[in-house]
N, C-alpha and C positions, 0 to 999 in steps of 0.2 A: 673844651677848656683845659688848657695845660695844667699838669699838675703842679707843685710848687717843690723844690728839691727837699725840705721833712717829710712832707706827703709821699713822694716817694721812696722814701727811708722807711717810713712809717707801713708803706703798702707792702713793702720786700721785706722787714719783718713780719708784717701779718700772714704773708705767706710761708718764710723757713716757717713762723708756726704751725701751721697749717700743716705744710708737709712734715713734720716733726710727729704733729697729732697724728693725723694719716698712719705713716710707719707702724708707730704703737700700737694702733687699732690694727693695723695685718698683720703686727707680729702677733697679738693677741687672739684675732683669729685663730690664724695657725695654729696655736698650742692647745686653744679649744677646740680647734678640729681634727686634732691628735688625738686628744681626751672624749671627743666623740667618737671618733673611732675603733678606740682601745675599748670603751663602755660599753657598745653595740657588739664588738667581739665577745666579750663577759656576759652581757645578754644572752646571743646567740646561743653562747657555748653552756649556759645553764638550760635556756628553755628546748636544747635538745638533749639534755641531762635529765628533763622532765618528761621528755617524750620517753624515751627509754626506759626511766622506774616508771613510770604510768603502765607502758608496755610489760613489762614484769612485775607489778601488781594486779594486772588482769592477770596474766597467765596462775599467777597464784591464789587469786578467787577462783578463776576456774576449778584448780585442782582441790582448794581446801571445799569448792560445792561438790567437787565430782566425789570427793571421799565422803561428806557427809550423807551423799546418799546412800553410799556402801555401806556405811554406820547406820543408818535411818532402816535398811537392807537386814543388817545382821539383828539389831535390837529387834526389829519382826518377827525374823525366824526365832530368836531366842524366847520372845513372849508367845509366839505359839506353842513352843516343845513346852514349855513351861506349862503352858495351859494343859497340855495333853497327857501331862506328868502329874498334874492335878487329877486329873480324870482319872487316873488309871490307879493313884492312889487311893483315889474315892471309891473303885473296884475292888481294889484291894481289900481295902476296908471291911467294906459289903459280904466277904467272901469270908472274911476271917471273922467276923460279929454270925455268921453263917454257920460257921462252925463248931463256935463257940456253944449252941445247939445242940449239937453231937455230943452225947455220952463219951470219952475217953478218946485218944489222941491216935492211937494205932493199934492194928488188928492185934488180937491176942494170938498167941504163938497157937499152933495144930489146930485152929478152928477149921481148915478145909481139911484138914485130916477124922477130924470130928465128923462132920459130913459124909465124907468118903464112908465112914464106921458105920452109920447111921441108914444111909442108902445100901449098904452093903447090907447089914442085918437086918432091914425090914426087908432085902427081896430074898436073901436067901437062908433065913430064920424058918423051919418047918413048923406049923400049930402054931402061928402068928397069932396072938388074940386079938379080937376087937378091938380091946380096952387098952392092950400092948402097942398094938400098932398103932391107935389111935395118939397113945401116949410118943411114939418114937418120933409120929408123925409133926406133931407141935415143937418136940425139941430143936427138930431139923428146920422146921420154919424159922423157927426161933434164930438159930445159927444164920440161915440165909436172910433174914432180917439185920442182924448185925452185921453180917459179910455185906450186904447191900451199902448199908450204912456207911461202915468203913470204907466201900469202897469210894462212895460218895466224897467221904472229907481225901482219900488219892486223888481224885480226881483235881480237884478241888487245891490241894496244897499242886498237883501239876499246872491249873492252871496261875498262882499263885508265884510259881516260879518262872512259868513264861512270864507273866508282868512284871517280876524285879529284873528279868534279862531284857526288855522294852525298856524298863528304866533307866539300867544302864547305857543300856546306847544313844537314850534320850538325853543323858546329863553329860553322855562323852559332849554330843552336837553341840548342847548348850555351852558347855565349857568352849570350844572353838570357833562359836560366835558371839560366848561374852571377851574370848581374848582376842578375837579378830575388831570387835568394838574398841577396846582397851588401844589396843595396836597402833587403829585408823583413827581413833581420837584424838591419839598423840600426833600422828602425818598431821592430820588438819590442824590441829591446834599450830603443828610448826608453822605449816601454810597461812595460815593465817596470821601469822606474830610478821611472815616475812611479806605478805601483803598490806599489814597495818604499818611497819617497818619503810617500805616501798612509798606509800600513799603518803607518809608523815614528810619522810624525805623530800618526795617532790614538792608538796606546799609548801614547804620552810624554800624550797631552790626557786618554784615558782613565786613567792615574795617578793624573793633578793632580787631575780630577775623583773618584776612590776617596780622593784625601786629602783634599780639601773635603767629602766625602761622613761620613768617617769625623769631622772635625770640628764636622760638623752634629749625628751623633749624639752627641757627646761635650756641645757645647753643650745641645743635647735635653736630656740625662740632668743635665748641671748645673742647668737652668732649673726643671727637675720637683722636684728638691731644695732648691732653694729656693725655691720654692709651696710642698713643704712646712714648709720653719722657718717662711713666714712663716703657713702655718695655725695651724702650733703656737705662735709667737706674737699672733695674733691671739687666738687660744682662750686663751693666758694673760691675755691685756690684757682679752677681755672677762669673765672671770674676775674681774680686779682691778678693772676697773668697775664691775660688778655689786656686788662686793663693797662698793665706796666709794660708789656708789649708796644702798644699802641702809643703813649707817650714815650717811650725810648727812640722810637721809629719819627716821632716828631720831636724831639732833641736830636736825633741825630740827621734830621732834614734842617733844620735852624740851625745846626754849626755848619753844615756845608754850605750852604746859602752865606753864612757872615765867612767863610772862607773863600767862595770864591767872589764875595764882595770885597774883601778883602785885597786876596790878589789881583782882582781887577783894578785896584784901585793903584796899586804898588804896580801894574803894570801901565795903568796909565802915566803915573809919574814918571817911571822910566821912558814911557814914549816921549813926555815932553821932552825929557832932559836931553836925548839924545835927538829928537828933532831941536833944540836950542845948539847943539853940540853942530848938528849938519849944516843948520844956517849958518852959523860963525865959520864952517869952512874947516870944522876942524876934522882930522881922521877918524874916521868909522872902522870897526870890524868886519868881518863878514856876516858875523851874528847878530852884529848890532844894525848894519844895514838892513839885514831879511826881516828883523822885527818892523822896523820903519817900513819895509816894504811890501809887508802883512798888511799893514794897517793903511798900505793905499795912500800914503803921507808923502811918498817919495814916486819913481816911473823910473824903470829902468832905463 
């Protein structure tokens, strides 16, 4: 069924439209898929911004664990010399409440010379009495009972002063593993602000990236819908091409038809006229003859 000449007015705009809408829709594409592009690089270039502080907040857990055990380390050594500094003052103690016992603090001056006098006269005293020497004999105890004594609380303040020189060297260590604590408390604490620092970072970059991520696919899912209007618009346009195609091709089969009915028609009159012309006897051309004698109307 032939179209009707609005109809096809009607069909070649519905197509500029078409192809008009089309256009839009690929220019639109494009710009989206620009902006996907650019997105997906922003992505990218964060979630390997993530990989990196990830990577450098492990390595900084590692070191702020490795330090805590050196600290876990010192604090040990430091609560055993502690302990042992306890104990030795517990000795101390003991030793000096010990003494405390003891009649008087230090030997009296010439008691071993007292002795000496004393062993001296009872062996070489002549007519030593009984009662004399009995008597010499107790003093001299007596003296060696005190010089014992005395010697006791020497001994005694010697051992006394090896434990305060124990002590000292116990409270040098302890100071060098309460300040090696101090020290490494402060590294790990740094290590640790720059691992909390690192880890904070990357979730706040890992985010931004899950939200560029999620507008990647949002733009995805818009660009795919429209590929398809614009299939289903092309598949209309070439529908309506086809279709205007096809009619034009039979418009232009019907003018040639009334043209060369046409000039068939206008050549046949010309044949009469000039077979009217050749019967009357009147002169012919040469062109005008050959038509006549195309048409088999005349014989050489």
């Amino acid at each position: 069924m032939r179209l009707a000449v609005t109809e096809i007015k009607d069909a070649r705009a519905k197509l500029a439209e078409l192809r008009e809408k089309r256009r839009h829709l690929i220019s639109e594409v494009r710009s989206l898929e620009a902006s996907l592009q650019k997105l997906r690089q922003e992505r990218d270039e964060k979630n390997k911004l993530v990989k990196e502080l990830m990577r450098k907040a492990r390595e900084q857990r590692e070191k702020r664990d490795r330090i805590n055990e050196e600290v876990a380390f010192n604090k040990q050594m430091r609560d055993i010399l502690k302990k042992q500094a306890n104990e030795i003052l517990e000795k101390m103690q003991k030793i000096e409440e010990e003494m405390q016992n003891v009649k008087g603090g230090r030997i009296p001056k010439n008691i071993t010379k007292k002795i000496r006098q004393l062993e001296n006269q009872i062996e070489t005293t002549p007519n030593l009495t009984k009662e004399r020497e009995k008597e010499l004999i107790e003093q001299l105890e007596e003296l060696y009972d005190k010089l014992e004594k005395y010697q006791t609380i020497k001994e005694k303040q010697q051992e006394i002063r090896q434990y305060r020189n124990k002590l000292r060297d116990i409270r040098i260590e302890i100071k060098a593993h309460d300040a090696a604590v101090k020290t490494l408390a402060q590294q790990s604490q740094e290590h640790h602000e720059q691992f909390i620092k690192a880890t904070v970072e990357a979730k706040k970059l890992r985010q931004e990236a899950d939200q560029i991520h999620q507008k990647v696919l949002e733009i995805s899912k818009k660009i795919k819908e429209i590929r398809q209007k614009i299939g289903k618009i092309s598949k209309d346009a070439d529908a309506v091409s086809k279709k205007l195609g096809e009619e034009t091709f039979a418009e232009r089969k019907r003018r040639e038809e009334e043209l060369k009915k046409r000039k068939k028609m206008e050549k046949d009159e010309l044949t009469q006229r000039l077979l009217a012309k050749y019967k009357a006897g009147e002169k012919l051309s040469l062109e005008e003859f050959k038509i006549l004698f195309d048409r088999g109307l005349i014989k050489s």
